[in-house]
TILUMMI-384225 format. One record per atom (N, C-alpha, C, O, CB): atom name; residue number from 1; residue in one letter; x, y, z. Coordinates in steps of 0.05 Angstrom, whole numbers, plus 5000, padded with zeros to 4 digits. Each point is the difference from the previous one (the first is absolute). Glycine has a CB too. Example, Ala and Ser with C-alpha at 12.3 -4.5 7.8 and 13.67 -1.06 7.14 Angstrom:
REM TILUMMI-384225
NODE/name/resi/resn/u/v/w
NODE/N/1/a/5264/4886/5156
NODE/CA/1/a/4982/5024/5000
NODE/C/1/a/5018/5024/5000
NODE/O/1/a/5021/5000/5013
NODE/CB/1/a/4941/4977/5012
NODE/N/2/s/5031/5044/4961
NODE/CA/2/s/5016/5024/5001
NODE/C/2/s/4985/5022/5014
NODE/O/2/s/5010/5022/5004
NODE/CB/2/s/5014/4965/4953
This chain:
REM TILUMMI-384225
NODE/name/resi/resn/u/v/w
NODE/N/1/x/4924/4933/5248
NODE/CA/1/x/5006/4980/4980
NODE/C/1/x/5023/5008/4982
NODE/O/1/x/5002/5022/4988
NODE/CB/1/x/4950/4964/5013
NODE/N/2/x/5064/4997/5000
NODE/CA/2/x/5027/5008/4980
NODE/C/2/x/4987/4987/4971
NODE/O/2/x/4985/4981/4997
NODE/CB/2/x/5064/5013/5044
NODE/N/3/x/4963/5021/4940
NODE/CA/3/x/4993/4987/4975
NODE/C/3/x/5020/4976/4992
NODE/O/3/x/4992/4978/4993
NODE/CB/3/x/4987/5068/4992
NODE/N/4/x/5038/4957/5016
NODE/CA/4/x/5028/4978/4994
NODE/C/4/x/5004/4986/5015
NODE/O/4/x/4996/4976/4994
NODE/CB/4/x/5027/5047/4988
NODE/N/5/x/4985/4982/5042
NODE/CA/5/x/5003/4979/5025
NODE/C/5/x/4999/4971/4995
NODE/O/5/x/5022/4987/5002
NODE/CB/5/x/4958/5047/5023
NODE/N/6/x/4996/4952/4969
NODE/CA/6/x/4999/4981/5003
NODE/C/6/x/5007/4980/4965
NODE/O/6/x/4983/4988/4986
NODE/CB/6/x/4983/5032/5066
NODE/N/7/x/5059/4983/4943
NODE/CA/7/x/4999/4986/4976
NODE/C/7/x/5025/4984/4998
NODE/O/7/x/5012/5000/4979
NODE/CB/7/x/4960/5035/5000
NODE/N/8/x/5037/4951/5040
NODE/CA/8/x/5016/4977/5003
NODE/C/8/x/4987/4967/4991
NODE/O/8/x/5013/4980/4995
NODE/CB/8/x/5008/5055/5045
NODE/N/9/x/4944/4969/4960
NODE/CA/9/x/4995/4974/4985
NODE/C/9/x/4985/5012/4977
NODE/O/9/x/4983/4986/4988
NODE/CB/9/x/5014/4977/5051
NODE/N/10/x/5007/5059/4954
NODE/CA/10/x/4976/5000/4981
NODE/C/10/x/5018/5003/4968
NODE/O/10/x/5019/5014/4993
NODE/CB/10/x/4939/5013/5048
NODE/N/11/x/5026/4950/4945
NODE/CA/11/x/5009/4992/4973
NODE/C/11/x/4986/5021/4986
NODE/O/11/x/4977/5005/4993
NODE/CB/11/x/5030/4943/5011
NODE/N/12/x/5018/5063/4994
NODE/CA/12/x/4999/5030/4973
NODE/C/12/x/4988/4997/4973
NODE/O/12/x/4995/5018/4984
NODE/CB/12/x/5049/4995/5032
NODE/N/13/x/4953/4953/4981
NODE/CA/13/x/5000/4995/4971
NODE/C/13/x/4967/5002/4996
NODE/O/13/x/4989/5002/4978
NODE/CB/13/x/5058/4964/5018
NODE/N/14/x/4939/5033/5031
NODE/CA/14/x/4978/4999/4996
NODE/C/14/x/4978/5031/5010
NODE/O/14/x/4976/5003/5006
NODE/CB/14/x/5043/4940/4997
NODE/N/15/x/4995/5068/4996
NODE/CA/15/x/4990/5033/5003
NODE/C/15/x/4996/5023/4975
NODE/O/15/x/5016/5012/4985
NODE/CB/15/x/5011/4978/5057
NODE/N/16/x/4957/5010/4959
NODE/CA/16/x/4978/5005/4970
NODE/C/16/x/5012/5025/4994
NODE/O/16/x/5011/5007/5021
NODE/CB/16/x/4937/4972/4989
NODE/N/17/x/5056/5039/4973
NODE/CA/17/x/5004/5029/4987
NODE/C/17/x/4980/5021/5017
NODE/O/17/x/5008/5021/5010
NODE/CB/17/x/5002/4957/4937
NODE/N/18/x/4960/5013/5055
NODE/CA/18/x/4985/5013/5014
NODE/C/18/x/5010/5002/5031
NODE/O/18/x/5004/5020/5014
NODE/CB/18/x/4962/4966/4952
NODE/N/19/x/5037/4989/5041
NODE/CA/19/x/5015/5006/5032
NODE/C/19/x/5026/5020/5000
NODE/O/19/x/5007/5012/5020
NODE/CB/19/x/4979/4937/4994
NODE/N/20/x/5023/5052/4969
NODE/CA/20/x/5029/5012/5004
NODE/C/20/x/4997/5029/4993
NODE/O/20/x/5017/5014/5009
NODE/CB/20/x/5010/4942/4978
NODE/N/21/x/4953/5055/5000
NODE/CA/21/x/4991/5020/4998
NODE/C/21/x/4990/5019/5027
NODE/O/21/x/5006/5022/5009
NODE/CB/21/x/4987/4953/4946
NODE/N/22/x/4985/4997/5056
NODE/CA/22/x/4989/5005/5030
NODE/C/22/x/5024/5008/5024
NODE/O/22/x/5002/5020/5015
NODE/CB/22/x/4957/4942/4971
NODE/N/23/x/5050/5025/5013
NODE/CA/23/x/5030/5000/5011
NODE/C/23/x/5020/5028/5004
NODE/O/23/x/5008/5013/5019
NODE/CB/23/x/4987/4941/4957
NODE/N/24/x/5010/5046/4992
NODE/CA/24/x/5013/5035/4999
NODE/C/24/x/4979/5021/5006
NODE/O/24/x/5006/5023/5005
NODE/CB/24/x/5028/4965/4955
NODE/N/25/x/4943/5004/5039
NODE/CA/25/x/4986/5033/5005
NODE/C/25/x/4999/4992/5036
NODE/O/25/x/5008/5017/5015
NODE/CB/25/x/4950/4999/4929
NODE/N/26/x/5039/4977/5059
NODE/CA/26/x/4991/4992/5033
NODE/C/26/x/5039/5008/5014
NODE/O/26/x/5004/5010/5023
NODE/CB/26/x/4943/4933/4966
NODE/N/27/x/5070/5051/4994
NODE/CA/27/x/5030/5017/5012
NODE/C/27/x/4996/5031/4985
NODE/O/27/x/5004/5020/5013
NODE/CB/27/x/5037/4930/4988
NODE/N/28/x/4953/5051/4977
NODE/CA/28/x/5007/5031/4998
NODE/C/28/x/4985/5016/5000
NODE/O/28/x/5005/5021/4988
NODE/CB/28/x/5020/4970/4994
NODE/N/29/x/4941/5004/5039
NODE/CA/29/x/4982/5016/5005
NODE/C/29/x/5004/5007/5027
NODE/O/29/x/4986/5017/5010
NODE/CB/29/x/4986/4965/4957
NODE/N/30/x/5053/5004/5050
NODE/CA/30/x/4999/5007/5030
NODE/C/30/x/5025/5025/4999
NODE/O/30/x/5020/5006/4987
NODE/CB/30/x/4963/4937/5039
NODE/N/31/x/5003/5066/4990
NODE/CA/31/x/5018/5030/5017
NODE/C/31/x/5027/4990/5008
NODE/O/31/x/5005/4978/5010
NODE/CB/31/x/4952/5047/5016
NODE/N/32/x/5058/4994/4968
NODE/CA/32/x/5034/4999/5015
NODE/C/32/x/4996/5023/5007
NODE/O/32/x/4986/5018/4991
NODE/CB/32/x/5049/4954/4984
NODE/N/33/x/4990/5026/5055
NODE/CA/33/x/5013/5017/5011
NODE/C/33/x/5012/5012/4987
NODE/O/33/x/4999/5025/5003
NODE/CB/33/x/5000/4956/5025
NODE/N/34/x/5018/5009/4954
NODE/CA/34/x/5021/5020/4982
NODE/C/34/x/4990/5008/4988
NODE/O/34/x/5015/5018/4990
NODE/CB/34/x/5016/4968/5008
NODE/N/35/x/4944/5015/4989
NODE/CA/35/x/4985/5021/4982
NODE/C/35/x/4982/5014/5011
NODE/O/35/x/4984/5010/4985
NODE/CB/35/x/5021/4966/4984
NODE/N/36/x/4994/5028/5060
NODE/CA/36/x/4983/5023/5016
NODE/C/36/x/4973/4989/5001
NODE/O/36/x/4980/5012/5006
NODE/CB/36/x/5047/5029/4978
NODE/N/37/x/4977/4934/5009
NODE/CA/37/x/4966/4995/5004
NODE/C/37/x/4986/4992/4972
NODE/O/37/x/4976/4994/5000
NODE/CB/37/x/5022/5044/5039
NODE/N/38/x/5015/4963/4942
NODE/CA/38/x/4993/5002/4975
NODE/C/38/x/5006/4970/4998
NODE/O/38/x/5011/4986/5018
NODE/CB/38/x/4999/5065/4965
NODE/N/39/x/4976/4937/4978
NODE/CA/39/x/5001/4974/5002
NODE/C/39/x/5019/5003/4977
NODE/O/39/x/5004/5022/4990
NODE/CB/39/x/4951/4957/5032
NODE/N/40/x/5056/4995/4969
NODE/CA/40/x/5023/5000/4969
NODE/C/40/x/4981/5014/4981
NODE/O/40/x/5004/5023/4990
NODE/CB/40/x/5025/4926/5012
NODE/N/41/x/4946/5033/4992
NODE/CA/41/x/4986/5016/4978
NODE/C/41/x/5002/5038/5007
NODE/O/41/x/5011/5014/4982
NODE/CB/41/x/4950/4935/5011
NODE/N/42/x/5033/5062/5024
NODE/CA/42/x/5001/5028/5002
NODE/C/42/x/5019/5008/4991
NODE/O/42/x/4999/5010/4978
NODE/CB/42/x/4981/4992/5053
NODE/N/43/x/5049/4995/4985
NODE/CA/43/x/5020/5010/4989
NODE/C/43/x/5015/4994/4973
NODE/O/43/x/5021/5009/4992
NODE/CB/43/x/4976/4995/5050
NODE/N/44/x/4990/4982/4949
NODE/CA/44/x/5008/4994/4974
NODE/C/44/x/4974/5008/4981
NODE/O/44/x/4995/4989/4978
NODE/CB/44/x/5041/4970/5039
NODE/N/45/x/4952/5058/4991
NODE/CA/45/x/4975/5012/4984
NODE/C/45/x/4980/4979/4975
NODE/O/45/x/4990/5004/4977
NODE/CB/45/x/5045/5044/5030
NODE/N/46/x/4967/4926/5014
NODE/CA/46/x/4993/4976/4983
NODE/C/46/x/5007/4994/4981
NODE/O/46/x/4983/4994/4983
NODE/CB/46/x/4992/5009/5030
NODE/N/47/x/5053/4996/4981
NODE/CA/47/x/5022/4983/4977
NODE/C/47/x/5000/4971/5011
NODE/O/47/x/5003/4982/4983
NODE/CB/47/x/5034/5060/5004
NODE/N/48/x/4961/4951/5035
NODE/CA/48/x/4998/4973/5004
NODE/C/48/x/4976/4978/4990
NODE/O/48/x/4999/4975/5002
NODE/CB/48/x/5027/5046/5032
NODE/N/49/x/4953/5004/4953
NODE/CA/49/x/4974/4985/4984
NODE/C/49/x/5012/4988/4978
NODE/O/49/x/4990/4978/4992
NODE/CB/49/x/4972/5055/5018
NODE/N/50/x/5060/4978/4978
NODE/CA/50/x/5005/4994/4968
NODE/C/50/x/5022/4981/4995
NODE/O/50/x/5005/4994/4977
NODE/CB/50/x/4981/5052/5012
């Protein structure tokens, strides 16, 4: 499942603060390659909470 992918009809105007929250943790809880396996929150020693 891609998180973004599908947003050519979807009206932005109607996507809640809570969803968009759901959203960024669900991208910056997954693993990259360029970080060895690690997720954004890791390498950024969870500054992306604040």
């Amino acid at each position: 499942m891609s998180v973004f992918r599908n947003h050519k009809k979807t009206d932005f105007a109607k996507i809640t603060a809570e969803q968009i929250s759901m959203i960024e943790y669900l991208i910056n809880s997954r693993p990259r390659k360029r970080h060895y396996g690690r997720t954004p929150y890791e390498v950024t020693g969870g500054a992306l909470n604040s």
